[in-house]
Biopython code that builds the backbone (N, CA, C, O; Angstrom):
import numpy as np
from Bio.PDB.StructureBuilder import StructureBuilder

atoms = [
    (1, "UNK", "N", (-43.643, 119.654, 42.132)),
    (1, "UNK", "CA", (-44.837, 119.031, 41.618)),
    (1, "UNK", "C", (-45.346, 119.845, 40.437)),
    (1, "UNK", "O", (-45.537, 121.060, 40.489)),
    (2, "UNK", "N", (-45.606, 118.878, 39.081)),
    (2, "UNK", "CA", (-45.921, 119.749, 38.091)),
    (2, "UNK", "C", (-47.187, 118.724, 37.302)),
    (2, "UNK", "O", (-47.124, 117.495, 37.294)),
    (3, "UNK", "N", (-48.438, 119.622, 36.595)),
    (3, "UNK", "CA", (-48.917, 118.980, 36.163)),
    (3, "UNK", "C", (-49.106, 119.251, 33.993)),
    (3, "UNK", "O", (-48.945, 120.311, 33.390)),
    (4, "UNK", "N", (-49.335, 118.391, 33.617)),
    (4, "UNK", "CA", (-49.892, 118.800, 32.048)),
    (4, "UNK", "C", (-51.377, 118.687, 32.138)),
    (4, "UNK", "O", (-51.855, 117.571, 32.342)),
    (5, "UNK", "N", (-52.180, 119.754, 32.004)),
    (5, "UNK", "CA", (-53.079, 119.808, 31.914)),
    (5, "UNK", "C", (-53.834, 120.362, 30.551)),
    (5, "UNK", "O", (-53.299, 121.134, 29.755)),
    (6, "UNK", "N", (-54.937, 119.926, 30.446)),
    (6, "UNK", "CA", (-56.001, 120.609, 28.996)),
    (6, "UNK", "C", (-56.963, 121.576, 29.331)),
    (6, "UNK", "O", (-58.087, 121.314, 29.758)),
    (7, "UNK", "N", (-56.485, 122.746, 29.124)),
    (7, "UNK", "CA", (-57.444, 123.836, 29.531)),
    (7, "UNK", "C", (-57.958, 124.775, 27.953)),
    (7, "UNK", "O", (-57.162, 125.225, 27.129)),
    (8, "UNK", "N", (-59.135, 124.852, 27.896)),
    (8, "UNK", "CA", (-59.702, 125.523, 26.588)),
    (8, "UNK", "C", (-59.358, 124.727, 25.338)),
    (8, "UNK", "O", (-59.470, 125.456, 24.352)),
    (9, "UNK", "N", (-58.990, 123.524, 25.037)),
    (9, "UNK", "CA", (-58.422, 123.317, 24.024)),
    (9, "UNK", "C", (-56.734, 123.005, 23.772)),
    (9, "UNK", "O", (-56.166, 122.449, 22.832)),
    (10, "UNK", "N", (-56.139, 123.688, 25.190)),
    (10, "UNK", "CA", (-54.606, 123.627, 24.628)),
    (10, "UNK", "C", (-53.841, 123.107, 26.023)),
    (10, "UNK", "O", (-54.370, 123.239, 27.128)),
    (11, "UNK", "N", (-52.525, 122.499, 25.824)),
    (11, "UNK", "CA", (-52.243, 121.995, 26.841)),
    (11, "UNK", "C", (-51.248, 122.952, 27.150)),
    (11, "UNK", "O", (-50.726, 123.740, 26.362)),
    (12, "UNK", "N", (-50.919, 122.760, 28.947)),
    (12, "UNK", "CA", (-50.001, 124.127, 29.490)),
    (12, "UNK", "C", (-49.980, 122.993, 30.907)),
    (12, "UNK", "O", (-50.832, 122.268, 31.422)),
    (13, "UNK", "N", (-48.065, 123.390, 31.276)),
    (13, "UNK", "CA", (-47.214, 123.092, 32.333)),
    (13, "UNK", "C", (-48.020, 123.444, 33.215)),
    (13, "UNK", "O", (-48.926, 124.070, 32.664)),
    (14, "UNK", "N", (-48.191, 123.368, 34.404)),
    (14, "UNK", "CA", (-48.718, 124.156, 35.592)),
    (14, "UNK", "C", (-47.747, 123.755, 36.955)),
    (14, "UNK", "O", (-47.267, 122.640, 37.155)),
    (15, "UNK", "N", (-47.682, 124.243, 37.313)),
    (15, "UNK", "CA", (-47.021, 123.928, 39.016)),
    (15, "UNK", "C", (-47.967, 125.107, 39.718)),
    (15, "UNK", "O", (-48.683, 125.933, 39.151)),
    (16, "UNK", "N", (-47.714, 124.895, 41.240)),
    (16, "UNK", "CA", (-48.274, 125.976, 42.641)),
    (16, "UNK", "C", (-47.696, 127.470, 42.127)),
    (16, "UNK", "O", (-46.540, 127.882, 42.024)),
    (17, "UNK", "N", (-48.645, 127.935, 41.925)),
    (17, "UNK", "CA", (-48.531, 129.468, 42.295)),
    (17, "UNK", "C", (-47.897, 130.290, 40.865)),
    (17, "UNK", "O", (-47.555, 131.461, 40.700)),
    (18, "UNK", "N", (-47.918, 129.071, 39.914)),
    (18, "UNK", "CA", (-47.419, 129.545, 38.369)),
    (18, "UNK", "C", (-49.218, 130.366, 37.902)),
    (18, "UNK", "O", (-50.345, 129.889, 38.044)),
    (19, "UNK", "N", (-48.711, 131.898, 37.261)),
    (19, "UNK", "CA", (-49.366, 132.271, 36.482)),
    (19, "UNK", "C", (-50.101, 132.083, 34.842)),
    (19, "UNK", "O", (-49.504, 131.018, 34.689)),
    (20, "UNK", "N", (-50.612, 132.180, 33.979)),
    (20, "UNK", "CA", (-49.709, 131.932, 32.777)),
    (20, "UNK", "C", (-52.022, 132.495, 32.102)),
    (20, "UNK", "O", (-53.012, 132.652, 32.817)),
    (21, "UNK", "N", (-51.928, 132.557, 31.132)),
    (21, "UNK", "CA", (-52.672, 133.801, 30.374)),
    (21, "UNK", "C", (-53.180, 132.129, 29.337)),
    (21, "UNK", "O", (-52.407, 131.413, 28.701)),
    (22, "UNK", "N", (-54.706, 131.951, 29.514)),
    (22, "UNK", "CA", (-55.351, 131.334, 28.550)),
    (22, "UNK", "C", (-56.384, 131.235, 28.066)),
    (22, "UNK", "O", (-57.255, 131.501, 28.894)),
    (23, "UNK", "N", (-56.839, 130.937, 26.957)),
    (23, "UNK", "CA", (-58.334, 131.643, 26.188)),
    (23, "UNK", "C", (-59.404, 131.838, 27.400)),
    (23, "UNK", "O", (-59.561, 131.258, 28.475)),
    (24, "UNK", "N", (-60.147, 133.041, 26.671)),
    (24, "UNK", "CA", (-61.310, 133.685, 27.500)),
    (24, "UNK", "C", (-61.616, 132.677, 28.701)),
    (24, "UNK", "O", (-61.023, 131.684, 28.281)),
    (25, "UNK", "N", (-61.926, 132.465, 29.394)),
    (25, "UNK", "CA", (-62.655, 131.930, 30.842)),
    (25, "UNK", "C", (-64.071, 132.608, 30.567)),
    (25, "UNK", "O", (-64.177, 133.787, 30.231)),
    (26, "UNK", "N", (-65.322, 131.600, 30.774)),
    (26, "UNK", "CA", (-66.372, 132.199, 31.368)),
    (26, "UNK", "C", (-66.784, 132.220, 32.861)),
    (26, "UNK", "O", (-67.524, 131.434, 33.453)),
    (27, "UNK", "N", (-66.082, 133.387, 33.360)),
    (27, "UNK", "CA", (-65.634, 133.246, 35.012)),
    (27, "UNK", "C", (-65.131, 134.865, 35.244)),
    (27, "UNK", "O", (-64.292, 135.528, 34.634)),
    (28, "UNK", "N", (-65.976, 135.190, 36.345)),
    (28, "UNK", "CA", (-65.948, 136.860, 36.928)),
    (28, "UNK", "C", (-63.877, 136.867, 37.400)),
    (28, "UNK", "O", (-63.124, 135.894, 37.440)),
    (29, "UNK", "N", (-63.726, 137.561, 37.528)),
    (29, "UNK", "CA", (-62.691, 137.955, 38.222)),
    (29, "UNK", "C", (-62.241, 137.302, 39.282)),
    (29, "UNK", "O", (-61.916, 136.761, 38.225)),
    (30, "UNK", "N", (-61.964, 136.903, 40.015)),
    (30, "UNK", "CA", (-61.562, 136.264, 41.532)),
    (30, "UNK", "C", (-62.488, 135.318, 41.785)),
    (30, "UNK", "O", (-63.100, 135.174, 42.843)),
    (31, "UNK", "N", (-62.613, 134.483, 40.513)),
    (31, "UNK", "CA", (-63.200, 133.301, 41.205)),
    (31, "UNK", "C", (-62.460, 132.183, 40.609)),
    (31, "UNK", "O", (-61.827, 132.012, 39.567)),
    (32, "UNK", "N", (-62.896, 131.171, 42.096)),
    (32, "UNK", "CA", (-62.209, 130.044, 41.187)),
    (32, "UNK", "C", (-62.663, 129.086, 40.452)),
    (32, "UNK", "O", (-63.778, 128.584, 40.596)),
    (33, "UNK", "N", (-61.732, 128.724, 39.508)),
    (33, "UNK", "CA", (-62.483, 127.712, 38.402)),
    (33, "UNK", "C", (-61.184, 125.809, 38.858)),
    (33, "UNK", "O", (-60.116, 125.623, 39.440)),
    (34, "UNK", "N", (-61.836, 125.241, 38.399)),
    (34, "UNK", "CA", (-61.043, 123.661, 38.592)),
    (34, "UNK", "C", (-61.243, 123.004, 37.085)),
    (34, "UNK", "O", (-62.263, 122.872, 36.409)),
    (35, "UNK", "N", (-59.616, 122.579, 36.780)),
    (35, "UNK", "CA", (-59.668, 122.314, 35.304)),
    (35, "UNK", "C", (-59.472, 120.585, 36.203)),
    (35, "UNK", "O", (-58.901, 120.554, 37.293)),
    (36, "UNK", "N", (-60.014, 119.315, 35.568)),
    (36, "UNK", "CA", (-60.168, 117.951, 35.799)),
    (36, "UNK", "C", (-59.327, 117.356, 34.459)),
    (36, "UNK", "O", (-58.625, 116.400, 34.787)),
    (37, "UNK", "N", (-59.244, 117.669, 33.157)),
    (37, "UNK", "CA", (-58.517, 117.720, 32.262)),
    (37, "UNK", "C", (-57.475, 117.322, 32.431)),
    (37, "UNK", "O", (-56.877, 117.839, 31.488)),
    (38, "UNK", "N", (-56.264, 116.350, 33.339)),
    (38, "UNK", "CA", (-55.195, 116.399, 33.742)),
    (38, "UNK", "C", (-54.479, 115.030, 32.658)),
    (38, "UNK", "O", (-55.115, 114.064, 32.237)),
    (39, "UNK", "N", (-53.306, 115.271, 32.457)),
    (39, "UNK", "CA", (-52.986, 114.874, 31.183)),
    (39, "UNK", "C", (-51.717, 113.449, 32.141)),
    (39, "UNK", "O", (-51.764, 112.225, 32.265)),
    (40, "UNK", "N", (-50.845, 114.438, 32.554)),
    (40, "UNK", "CA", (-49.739, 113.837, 33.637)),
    (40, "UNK", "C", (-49.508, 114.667, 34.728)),
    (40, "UNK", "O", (-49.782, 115.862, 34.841)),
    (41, "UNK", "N", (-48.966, 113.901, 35.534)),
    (41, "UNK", "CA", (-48.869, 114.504, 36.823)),
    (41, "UNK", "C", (-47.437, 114.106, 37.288)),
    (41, "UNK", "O", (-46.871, 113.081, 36.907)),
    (42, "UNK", "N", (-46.882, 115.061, 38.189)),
    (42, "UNK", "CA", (-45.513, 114.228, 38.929)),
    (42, "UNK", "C", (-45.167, 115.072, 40.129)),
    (42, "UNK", "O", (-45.239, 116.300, 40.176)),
    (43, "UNK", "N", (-44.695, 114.075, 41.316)),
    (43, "UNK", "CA", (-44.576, 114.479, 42.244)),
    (43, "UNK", "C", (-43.773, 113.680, 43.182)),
    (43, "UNK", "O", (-43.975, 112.524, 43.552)),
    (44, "UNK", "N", (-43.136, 114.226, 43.399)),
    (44, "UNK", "CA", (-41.389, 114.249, 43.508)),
    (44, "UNK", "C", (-40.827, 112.700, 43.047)),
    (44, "UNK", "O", (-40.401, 111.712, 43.645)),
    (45, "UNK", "N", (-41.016, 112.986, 41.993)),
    (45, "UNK", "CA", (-40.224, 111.985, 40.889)),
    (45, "UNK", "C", (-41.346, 110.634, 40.617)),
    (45, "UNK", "O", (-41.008, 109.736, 39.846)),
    (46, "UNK", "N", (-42.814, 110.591, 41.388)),
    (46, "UNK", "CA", (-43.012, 109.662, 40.633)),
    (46, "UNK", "C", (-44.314, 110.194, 39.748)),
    (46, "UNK", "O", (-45.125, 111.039, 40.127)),
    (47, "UNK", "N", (-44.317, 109.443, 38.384)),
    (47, "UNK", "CA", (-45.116, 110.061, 37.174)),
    (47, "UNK", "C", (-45.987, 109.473, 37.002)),
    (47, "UNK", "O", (-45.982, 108.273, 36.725)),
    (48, "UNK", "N", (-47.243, 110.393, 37.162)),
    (48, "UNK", "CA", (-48.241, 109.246, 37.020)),
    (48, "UNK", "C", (-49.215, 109.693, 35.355)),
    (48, "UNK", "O", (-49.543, 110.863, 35.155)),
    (49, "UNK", "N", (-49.453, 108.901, 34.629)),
    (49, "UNK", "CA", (-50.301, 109.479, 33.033)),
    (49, "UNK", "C", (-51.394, 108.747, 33.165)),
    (49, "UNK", "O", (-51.697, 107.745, 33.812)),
    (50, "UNK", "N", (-52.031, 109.595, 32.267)),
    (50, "UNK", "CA", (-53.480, 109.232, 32.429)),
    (50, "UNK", "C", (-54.023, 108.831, 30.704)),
    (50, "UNK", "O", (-53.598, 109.328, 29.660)),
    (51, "UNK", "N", (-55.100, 107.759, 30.887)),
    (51, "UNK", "CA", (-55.193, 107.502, 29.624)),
    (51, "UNK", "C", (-56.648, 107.940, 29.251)),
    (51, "UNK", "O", (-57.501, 107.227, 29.780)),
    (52, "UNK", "N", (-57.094, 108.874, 28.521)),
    (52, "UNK", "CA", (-56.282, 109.635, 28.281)),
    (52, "UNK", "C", (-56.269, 111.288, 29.534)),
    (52, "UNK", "O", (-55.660, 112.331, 29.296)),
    (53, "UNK", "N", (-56.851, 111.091, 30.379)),
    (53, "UNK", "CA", (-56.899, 111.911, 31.919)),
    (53, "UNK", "C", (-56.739, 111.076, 32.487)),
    (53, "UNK", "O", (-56.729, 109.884, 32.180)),
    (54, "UNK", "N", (-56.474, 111.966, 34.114)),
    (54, "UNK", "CA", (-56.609, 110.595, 35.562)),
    (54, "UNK", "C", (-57.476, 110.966, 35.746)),
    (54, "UNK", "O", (-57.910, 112.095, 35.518)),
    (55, "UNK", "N", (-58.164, 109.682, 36.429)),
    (55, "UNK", "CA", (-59.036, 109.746, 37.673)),
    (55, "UNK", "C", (-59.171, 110.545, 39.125)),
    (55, "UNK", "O", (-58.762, 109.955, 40.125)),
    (56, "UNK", "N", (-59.616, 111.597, 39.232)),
    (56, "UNK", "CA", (-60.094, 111.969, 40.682)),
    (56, "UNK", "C", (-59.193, 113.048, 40.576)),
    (56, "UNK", "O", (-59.379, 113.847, 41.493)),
    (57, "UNK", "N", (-58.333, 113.360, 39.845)),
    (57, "UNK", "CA", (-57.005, 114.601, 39.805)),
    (57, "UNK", "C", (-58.159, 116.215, 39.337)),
    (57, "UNK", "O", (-59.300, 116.121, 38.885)),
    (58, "UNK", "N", (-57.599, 117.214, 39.553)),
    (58, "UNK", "CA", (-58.249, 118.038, 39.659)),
    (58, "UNK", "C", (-57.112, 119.410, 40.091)),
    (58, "UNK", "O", (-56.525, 119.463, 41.172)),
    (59, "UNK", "N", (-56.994, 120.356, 39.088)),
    (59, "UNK", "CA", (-56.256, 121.666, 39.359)),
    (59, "UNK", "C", (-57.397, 122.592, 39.827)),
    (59, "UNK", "O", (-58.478, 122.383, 39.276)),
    (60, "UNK", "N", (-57.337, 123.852, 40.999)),
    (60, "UNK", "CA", (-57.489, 124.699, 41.280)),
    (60, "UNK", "C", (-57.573, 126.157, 40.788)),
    (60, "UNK", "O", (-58.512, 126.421, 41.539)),
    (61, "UNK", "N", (-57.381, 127.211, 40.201)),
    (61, "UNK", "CA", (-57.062, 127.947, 39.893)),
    (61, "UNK", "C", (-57.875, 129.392, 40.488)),
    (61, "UNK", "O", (-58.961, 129.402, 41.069)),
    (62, "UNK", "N", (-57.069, 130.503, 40.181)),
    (62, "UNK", "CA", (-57.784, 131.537, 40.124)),
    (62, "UNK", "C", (-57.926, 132.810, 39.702)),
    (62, "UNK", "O", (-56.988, 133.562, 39.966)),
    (63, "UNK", "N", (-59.037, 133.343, 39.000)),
    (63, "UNK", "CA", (-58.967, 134.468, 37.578)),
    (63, "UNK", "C", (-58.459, 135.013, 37.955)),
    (63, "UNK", "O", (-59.160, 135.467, 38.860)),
    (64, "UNK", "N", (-56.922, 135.766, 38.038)),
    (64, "UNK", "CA", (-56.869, 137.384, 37.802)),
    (64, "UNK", "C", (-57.310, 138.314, 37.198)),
    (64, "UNK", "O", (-57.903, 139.130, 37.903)),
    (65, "UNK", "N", (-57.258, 138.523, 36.155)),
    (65, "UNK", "CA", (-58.065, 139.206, 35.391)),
    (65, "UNK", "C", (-57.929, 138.743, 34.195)),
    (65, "UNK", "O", (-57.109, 137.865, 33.929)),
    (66, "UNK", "N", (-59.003, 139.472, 33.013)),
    (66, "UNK", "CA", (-59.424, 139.341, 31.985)),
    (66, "UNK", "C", (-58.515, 140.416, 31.056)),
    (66, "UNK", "O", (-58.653, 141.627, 31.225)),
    (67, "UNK", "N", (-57.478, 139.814, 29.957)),
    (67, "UNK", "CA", (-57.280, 141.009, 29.439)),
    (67, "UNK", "C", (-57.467, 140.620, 27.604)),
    (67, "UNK", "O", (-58.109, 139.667, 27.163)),
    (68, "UNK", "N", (-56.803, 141.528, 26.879)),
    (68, "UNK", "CA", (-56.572, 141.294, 25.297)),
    (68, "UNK", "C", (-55.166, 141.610, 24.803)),
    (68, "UNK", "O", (-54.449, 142.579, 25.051)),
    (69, "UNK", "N", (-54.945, 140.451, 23.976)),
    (69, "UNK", "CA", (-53.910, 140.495, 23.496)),
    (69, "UNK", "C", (-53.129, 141.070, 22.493)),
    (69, "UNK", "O", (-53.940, 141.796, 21.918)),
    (70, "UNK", "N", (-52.045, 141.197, 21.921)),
    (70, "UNK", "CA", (-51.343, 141.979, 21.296)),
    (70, "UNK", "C", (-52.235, 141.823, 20.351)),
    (70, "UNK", "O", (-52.986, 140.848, 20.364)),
    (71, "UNK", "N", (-52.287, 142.805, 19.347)),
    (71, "UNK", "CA", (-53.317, 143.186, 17.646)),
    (71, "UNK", "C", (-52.428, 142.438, 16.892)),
    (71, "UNK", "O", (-51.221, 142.436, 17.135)),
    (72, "UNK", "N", (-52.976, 141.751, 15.921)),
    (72, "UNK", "CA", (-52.517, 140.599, 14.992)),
    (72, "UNK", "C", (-52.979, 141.554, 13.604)),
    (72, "UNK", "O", (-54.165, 141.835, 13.428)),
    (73, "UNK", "N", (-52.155, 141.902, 12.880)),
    (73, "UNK", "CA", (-51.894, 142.337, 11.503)),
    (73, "UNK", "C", (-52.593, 141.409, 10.172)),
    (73, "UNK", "O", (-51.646, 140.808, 9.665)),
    (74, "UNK", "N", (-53.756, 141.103, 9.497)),
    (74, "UNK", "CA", (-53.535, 139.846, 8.275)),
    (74, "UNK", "C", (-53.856, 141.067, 7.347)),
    (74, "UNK", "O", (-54.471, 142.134, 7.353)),
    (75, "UNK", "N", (-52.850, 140.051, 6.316)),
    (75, "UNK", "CA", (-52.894, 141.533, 5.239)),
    (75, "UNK", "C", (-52.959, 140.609, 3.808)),
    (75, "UNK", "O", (-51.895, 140.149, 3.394)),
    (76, "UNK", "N", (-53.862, 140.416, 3.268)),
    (76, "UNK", "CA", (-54.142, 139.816, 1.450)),
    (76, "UNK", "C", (-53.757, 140.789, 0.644)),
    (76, "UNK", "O", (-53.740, 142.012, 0.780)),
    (77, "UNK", "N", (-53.470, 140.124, -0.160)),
    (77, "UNK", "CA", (-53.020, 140.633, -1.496)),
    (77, "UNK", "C", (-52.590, 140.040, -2.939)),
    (77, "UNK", "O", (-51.504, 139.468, -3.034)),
    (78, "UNK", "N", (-53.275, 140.148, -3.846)),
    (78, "UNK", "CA", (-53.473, 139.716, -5.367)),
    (78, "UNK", "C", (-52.573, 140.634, -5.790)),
    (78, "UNK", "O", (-52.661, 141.810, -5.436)),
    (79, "UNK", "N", (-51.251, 140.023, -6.896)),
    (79, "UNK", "CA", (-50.493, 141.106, -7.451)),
    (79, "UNK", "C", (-51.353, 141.889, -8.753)),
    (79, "UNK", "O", (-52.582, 141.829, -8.792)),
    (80, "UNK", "N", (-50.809, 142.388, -9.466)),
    (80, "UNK", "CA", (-50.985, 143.195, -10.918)),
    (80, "UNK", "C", (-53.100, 143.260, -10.607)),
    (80, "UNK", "O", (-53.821, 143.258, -11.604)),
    (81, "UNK", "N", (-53.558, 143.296, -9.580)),
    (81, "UNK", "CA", (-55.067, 142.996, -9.620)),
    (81, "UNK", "C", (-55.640, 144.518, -8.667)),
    (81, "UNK", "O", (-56.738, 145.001, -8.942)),
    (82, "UNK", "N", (-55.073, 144.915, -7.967)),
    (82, "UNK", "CA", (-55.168, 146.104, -7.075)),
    (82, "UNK", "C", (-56.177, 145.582, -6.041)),
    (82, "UNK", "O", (-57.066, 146.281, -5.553)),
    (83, "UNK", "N", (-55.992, 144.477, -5.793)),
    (83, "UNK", "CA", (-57.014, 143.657, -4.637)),
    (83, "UNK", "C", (-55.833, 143.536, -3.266)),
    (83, "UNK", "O", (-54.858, 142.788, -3.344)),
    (84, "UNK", "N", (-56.066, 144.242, -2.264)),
    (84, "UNK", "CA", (-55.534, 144.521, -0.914)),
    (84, "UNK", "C", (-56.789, 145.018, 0.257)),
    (84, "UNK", "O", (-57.637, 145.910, 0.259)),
    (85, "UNK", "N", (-56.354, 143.818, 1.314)),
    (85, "UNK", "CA", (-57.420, 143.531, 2.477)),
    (85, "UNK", "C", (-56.549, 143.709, 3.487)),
    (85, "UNK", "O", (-55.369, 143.360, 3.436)),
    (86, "UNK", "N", (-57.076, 144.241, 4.413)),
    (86, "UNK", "CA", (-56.151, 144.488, 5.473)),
    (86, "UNK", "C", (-57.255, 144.595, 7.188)),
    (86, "UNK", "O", (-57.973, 145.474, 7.664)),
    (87, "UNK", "N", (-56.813, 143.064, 7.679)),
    (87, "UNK", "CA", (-57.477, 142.657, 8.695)),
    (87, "UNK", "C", (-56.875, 142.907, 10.213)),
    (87, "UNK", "O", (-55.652, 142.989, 10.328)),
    (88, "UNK", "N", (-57.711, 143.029, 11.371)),
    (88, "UNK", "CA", (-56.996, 143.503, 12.408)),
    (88, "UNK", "C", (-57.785, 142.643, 13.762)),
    (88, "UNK", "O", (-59.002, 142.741, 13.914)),
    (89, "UNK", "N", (-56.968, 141.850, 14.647)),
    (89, "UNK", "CA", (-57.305, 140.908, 15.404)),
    (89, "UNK", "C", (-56.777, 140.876, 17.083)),
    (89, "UNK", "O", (-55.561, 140.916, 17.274)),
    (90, "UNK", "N", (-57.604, 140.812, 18.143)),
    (90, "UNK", "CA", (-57.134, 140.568, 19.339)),
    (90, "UNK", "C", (-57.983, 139.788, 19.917)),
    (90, "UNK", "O", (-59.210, 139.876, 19.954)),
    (91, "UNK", "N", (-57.060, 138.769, 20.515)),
    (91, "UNK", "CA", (-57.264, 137.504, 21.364)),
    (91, "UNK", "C", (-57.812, 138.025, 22.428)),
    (91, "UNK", "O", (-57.321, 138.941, 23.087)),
    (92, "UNK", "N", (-59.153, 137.308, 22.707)),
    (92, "UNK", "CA", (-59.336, 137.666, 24.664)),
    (92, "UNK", "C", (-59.097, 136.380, 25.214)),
    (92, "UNK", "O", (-59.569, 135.267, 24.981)),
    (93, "UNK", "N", (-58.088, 136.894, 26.147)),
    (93, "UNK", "CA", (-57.551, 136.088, 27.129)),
    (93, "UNK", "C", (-58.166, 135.819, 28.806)),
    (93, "UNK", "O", (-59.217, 136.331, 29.192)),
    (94, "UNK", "N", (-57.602, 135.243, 29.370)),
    (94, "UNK", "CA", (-58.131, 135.054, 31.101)),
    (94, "UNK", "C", (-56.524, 134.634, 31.682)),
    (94, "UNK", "O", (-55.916, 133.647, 31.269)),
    (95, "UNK", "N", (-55.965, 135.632, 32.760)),
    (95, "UNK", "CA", (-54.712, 135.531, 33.337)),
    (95, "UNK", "C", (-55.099, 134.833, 34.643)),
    (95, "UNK", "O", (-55.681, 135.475, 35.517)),
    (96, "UNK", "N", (-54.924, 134.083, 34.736)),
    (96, "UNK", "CA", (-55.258, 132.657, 35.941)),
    (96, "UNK", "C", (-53.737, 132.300, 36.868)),
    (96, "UNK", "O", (-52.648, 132.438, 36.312)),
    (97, "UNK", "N", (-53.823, 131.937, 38.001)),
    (97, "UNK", "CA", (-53.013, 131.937, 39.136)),
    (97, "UNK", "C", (-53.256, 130.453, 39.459)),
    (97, "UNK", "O", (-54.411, 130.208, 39.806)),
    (98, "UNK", "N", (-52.246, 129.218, 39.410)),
    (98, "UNK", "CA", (-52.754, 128.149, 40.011)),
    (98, "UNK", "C", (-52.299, 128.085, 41.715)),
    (98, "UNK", "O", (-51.279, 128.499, 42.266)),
    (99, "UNK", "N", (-53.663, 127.298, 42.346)),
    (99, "UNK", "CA", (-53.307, 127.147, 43.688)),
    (99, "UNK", "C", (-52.970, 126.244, 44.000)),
    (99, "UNK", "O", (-51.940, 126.086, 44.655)),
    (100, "UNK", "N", (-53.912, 125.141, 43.543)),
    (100, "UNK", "CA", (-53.547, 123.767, 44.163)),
    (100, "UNK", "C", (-53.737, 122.536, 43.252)),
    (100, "UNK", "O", (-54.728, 122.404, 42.533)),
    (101, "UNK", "N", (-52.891, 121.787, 43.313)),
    (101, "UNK", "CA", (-52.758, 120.425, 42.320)),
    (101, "UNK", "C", (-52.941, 119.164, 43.254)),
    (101, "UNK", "O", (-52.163, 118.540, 43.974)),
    (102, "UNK", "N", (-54.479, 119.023, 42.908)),
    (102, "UNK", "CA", (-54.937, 117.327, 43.980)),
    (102, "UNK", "C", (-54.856, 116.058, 43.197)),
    (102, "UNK", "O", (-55.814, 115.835, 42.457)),
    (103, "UNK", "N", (-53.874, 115.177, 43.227)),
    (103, "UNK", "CA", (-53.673, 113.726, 42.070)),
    (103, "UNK", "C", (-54.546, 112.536, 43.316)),
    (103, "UNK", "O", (-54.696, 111.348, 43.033)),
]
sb = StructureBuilder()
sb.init_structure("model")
sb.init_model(0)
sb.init_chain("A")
sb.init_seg("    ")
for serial, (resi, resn, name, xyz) in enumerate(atoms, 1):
    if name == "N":
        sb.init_residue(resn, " ", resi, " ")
    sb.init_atom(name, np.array(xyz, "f"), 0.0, 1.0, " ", f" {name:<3s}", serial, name[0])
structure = sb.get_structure()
């Protein structure tokens, strides 16, 4: 059983007990949050889509923790001008555990 779901803006696979790291959560540590966002669903072979969600479907989840992501490098630069910018960036993330997928 796997679902496509819309969490923060972006869509991500989910099945039982899959981990997977997505923008900040406003949510403590070990709690759980329920994304309703459900895009498609399938379970054991039959597919159900939603236009553009389903009805009454609802993922589970739960925070592991809060971390930041690798440092992102942006670097400008104007030739023959001596104009050089040099920018430095990390994503905060939320590492989430799904439990349960209700269609």
């Amino acid at each position: 059983m796997y679902a496509i779901v819309e969490i923060a803006g972006q869509q991500f696979k989910v099945e039982k007990g899959k981990k997977l790291y997505v923008h900040r959560l406003n949510a403590e540590e070990g709690m759980q949050v329920e994304f309703s966002k459900i895009m498609l669903a399938e379970d054991n072979g039959k597919v159900s889509v939603g236009k553009p969600y389903l009805e009454g479907a609802k993922i589970t989840a739960k925070v592991l923790k809060h971390v930041k992501g690798d440092k992102i490098l942006v670097f400008k630069k104007k030739r023959r001008n001596g104009y050089r910018k040099l920018n430095g960036h990390r994503q905060l993330f939320s590492q989430i555990e799904v439990e349960q997928i209700t269609i």
